[in-house]
C-alpha positions as CSV (number, residue, x, y, z in Angstrom):
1,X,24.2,7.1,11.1
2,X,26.2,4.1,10.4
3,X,27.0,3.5,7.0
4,X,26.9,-0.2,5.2
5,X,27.8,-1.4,1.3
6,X,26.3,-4.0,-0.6
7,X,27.7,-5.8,-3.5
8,X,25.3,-5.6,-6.7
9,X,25.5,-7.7,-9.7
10,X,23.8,-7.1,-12.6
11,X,23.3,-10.2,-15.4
12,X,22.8,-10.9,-17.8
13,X,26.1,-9.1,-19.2
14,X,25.2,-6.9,-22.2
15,X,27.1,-3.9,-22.5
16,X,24.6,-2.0,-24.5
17,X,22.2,-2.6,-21.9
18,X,24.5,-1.2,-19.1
19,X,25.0,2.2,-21.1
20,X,21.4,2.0,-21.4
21,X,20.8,1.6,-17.5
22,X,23.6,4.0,-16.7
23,X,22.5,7.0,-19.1
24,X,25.4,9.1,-20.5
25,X,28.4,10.2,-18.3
26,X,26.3,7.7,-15.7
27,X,24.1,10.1,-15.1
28,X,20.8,8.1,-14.0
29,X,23.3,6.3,-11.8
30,X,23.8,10.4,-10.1
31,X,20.3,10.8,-10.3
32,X,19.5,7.3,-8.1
33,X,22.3,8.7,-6.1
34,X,21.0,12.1,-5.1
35,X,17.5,11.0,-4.6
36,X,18.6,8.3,-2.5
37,X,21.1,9.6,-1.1
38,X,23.6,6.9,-1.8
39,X,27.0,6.6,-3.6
40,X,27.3,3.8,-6.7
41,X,30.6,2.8,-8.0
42,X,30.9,0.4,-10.7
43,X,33.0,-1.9,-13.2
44,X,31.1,-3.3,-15.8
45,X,28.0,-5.2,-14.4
46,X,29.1,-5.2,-10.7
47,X,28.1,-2.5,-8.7
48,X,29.1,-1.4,-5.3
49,X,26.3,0.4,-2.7
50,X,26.6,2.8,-0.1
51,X,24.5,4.3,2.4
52,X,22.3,3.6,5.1
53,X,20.9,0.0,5.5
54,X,17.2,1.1,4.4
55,X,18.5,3.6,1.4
56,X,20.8,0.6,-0.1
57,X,17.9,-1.8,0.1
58,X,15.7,0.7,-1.6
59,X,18.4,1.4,-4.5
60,X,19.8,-2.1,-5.0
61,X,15.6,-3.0,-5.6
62,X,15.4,0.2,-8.1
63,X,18.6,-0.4,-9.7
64,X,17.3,-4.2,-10.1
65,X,14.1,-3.4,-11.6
66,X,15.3,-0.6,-14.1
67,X,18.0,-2.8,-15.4
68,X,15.6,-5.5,-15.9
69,X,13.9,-2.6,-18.0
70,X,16.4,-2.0,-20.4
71,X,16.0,-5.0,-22.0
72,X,12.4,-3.7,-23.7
73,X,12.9,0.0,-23.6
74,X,15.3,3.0,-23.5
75,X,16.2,4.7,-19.9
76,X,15.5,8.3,-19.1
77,X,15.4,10.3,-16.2
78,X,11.7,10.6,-16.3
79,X,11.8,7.1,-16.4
80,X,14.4,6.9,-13.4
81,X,12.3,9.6,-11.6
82,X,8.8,7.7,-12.3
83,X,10.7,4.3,-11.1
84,X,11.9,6.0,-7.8
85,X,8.5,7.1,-7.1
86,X,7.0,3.8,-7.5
87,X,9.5,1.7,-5.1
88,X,8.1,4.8,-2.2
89,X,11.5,5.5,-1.7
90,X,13.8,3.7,1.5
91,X,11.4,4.5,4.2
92,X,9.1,1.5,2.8
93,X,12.2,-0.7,2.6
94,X,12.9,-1.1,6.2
95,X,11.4,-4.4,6.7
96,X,10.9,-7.8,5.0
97,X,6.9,-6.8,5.8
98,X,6.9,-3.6,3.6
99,X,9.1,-5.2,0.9
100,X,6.5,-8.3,0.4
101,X,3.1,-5.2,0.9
102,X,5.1,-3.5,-2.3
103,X,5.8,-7.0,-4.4
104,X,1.7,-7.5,-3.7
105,X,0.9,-4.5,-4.9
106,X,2.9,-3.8,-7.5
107,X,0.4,-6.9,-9.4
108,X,-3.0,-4.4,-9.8
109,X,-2.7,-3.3,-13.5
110,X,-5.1,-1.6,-15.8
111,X,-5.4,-2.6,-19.2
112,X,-5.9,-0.5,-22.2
113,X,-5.1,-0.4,-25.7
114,X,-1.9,0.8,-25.8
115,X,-0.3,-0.7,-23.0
116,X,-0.8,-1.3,-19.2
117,X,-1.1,0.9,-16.5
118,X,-0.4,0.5,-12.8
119,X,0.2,2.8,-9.5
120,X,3.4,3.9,-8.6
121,X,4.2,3.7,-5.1
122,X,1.5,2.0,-1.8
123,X,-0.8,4.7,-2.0
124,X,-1.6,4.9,-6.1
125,X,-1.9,1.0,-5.8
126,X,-4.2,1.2,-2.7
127,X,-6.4,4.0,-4.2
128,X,-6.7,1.2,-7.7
129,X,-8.1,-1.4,-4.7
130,X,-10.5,0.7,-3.1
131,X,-11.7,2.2,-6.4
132,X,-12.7,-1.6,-7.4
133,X,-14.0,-2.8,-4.2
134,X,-15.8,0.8,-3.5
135,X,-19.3,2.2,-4.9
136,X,-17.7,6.2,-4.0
137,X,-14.2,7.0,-3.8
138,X,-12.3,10.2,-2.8
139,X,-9.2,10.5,-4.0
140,X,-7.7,13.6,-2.4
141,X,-4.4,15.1,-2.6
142,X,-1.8,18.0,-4.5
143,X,-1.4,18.3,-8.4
144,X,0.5,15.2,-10.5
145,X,-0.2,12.4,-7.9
146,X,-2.1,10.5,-10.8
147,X,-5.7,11.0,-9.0
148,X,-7.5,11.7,-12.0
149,X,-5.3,9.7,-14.5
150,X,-6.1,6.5,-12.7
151,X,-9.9,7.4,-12.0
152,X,-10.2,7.6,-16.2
153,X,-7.6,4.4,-16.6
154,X,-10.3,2.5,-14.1
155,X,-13.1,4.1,-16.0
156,X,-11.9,2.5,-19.3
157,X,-11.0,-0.8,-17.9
158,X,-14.8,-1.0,-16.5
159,X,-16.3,0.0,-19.8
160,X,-14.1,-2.8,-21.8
161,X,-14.7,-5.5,-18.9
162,X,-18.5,-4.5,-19.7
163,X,-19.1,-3.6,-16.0
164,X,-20.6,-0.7,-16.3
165,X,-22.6,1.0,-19.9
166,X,-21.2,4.6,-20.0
167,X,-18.4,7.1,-18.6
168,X,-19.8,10.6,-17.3
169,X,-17.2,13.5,-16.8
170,X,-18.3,15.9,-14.9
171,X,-16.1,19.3,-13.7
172,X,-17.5,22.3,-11.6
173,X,-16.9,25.3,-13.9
174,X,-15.8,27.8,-10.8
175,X,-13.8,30.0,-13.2
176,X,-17.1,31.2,-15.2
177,X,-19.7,30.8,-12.1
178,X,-20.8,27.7,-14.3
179,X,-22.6,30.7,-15.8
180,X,-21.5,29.3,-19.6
181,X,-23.6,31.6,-21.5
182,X,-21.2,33.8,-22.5
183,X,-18.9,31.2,-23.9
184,X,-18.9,30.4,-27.9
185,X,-20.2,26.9,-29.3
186,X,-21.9,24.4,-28.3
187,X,-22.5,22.9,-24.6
188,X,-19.6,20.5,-24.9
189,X,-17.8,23.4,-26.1
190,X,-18.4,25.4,-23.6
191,X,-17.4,23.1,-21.1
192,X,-14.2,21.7,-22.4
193,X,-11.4,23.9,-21.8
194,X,-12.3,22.9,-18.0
195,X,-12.4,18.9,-18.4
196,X,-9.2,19.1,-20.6
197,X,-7.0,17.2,-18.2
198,X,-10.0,14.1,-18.6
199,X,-9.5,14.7,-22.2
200,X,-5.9,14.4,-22.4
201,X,-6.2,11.0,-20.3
202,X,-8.7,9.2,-22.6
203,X,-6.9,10.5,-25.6
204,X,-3.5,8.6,-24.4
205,X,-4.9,5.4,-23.6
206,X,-8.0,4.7,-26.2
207,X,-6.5,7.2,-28.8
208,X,-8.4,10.3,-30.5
209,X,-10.6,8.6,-32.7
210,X,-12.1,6.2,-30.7
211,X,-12.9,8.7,-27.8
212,X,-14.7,11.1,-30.5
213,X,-16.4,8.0,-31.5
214,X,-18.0,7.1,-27.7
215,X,-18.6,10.6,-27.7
216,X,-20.5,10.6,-30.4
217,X,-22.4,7.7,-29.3
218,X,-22.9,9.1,-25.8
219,X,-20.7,5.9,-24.4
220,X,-18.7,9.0,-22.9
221,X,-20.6,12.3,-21.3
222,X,-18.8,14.9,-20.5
223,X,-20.8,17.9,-18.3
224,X,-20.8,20.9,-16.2
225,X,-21.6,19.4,-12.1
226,X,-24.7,21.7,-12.4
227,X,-26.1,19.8,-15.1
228,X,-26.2,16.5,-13.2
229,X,-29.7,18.0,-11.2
230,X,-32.3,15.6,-11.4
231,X,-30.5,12.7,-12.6
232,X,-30.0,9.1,-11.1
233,X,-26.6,7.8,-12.9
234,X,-26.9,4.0,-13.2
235,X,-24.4,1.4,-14.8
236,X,-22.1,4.6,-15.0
237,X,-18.3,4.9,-13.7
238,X,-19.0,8.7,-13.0
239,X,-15.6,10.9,-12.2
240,X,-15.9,14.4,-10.5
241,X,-12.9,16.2,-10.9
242,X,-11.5,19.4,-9.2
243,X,-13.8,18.7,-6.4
244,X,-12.2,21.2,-3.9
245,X,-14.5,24.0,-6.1
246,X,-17.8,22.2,-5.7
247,X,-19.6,24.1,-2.7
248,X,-21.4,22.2,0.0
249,X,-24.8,21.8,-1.8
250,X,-23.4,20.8,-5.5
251,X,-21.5,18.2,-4.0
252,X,-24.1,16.5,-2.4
253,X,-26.2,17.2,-5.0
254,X,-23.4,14.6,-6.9
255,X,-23.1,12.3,-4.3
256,X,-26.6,11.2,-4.4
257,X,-26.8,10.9,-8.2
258,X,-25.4,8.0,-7.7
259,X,-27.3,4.6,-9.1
260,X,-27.2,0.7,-9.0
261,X,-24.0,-0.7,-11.0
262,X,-22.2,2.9,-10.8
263,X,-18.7,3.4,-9.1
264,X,-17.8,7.0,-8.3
265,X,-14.8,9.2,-8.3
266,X,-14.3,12.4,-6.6
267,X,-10.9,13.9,-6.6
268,X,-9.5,17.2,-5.4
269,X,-7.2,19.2,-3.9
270,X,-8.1,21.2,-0.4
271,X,-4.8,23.1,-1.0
272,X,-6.0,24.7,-4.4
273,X,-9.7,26.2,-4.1
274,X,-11.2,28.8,-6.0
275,X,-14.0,29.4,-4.6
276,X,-15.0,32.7,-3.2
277,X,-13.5,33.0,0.3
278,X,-17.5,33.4,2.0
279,X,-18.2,29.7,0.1
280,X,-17.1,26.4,1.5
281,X,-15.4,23.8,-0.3
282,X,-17.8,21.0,-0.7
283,X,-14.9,18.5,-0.7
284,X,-13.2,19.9,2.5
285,X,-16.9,19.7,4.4
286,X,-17.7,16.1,2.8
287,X,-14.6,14.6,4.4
288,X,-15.7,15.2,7.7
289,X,-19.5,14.9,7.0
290,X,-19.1,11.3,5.8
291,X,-16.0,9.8,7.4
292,X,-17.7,7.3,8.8
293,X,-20.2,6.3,6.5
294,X,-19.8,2.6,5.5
295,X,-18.8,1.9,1.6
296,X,-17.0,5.2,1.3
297,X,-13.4,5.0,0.6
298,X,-10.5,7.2,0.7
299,X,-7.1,7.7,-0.6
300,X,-4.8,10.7,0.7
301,X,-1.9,11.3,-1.3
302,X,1.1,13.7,-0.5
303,X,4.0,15.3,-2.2
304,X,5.6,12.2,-2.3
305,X,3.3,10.5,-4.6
306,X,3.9,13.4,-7.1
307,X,5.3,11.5,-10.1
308,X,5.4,14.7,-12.8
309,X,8.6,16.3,-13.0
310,X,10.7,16.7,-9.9
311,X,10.5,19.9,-9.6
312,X,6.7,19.8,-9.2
313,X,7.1,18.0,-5.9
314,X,9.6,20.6,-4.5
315,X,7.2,23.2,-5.4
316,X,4.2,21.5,-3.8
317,X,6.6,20.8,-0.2
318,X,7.7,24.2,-0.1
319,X,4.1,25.8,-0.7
320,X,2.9,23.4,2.2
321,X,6.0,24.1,4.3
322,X,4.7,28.0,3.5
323,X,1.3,27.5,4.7
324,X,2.0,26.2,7.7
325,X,4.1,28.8,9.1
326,X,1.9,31.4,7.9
327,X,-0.7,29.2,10.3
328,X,1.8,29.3,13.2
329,X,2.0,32.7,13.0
């Protein structure tokens, strides 16, 4: 593989800014390095790239965009790592056609109150498009690629744009055989310690309060999937989560819920089902059942839209890499 260097320089020249972009002992310039499999050397503001032709490109963008960051915030290497996953990494660099596809993309934001929130890498941004253009949406894919986070970000942003009138939560409770009885509390008690991850996301971008508040109202519904029987959701962004543990029957059941003025969410993960092994994963048999039904969209996502800690990524492509020799064998 041939090997080519390009001249970087970075302005304006602000030397806390530089330690900022470099991190201590330049260790987010190490960490662009080894996931990109380049070598940096610098003095001062001018930088000097190595590597292949599509792995420069990619790190001269990155290394461009984070130092443009520094001026309104403080580096780290969750940062770096979150940054690396939104530029998809060199193999979307190798042409002047997937540089512009990124630059369009990168524009489709979500606004809440605090701050604004936009997917990382093509296939977060094209899951945000389809979820706005698209009644139903699957979002399918392995843990920390941001399917559910972005389902409740789009949720909020249709609620504040006045689009649709309420958000309903829904999560199949596999682990209890949705049998809740035996639980302590109340229904939404009950049902909580399984829609915590929806939780945690409306907490971060409306804040505590103000989710207890629509809560209170009803503006927000959180529920157990077999509680949606025998309701038509209208003027609702609806999210099903875990979907992969909804059997064949619930998850039609869901599907057809589904009123005027609603947009709906269904994300999963075929890799990580819990139901018995004599039950089919409703997810898994809806993806073939309705592949070719019109006004359907959906978004695959892979290890390498994992944007939670490095590590998680590894884990998930060594458990697939796993699974698939078990299969050859």
């Amino acid at each position: 593989m041939s090997l080519i260097s390009q001249d970087l320089i970075l302005l304006p020249v602000n030397n806390d800014r530089l330690s900022n972009f470099c991190g201590q002992l330049d260790s987010h310039l190490r960490q662009i390095e080894t996931r990109l499999q380049v070598e940096i050397a610098n003095r001062g503001n001018q930088f000097k790239v190595t590597g292949s032709e599509s792995s420069v490109q990619a790190a001269c963008l990155l290394m461009q965009n984070l130092f443009a960051n520094t001026e309104s915030e403080q580096l780290s290497a969750e940062l770096i790592h979150l940054a690396m996953q939104e530029s998809s990494i060199a193999e979307l660099l190798t042409n002047s056609t997937a540089v512009a596809e990124i630059e369009e993309q990168a524009q489709v934001t979500i606004k809440t109150k605090f701050g604004l929130i936009k997917g990382r890498g093509v296939n977060q941004q094209d899951y945000l498009k389809k979820i706005v253009s698209h009644d139903i949406n699957f979002g399918v894919g392995p843990a920390g690629t941001g399917k559910t986070y972005l389902a409740v970000a789009c949720a909020i942003e249709a609620l504040q744009n006045e689009q649709v009138r309420k958000i309903i939560l829904v999560r199949p409770a596999v682990e209890a055989g949705e049998k809740l009885g035996f639980l302590p509390g109340d229904m939404a008690q009950k049902v909580d310690p399984y829609l915590r991850p929806l939780y945690d996301a409306l907490y971060e971008m409306l804040g505590f309060e103000r989710v207890e508040k629509m809560m209170e109202k009803g503006i927000i519904e959180v529920a157990p999937l077999a509680f949606m029987r025998g309701r038509t959701l209208s003027d609702a962004f609806i999210i099903l989560d875990e979907a992969q543990n909804t059997t064949t029957e619930q998850i039609k059941m869901f599907l057809t819920r589904v009123g005027f003025g609603s947009t709906a969410v269904v994300t999963g993960d075929i890799t990580q089902i819990d139901l018995p092994s004599e039950k089919m994963s409703g997810l898994r048999h809806v993806l073939t059942v309705l592949k070719d039904v019109e006004g359907i969209s959906y978004t695959f996502f892979n290890t390498k839209d994992v944007v939670r800690h490095p590590l998680v990524q590894r884990i998930v492509t060594a458990y697939e890499n796993y699974e698939q020799q078990q299969n050859k064998s």
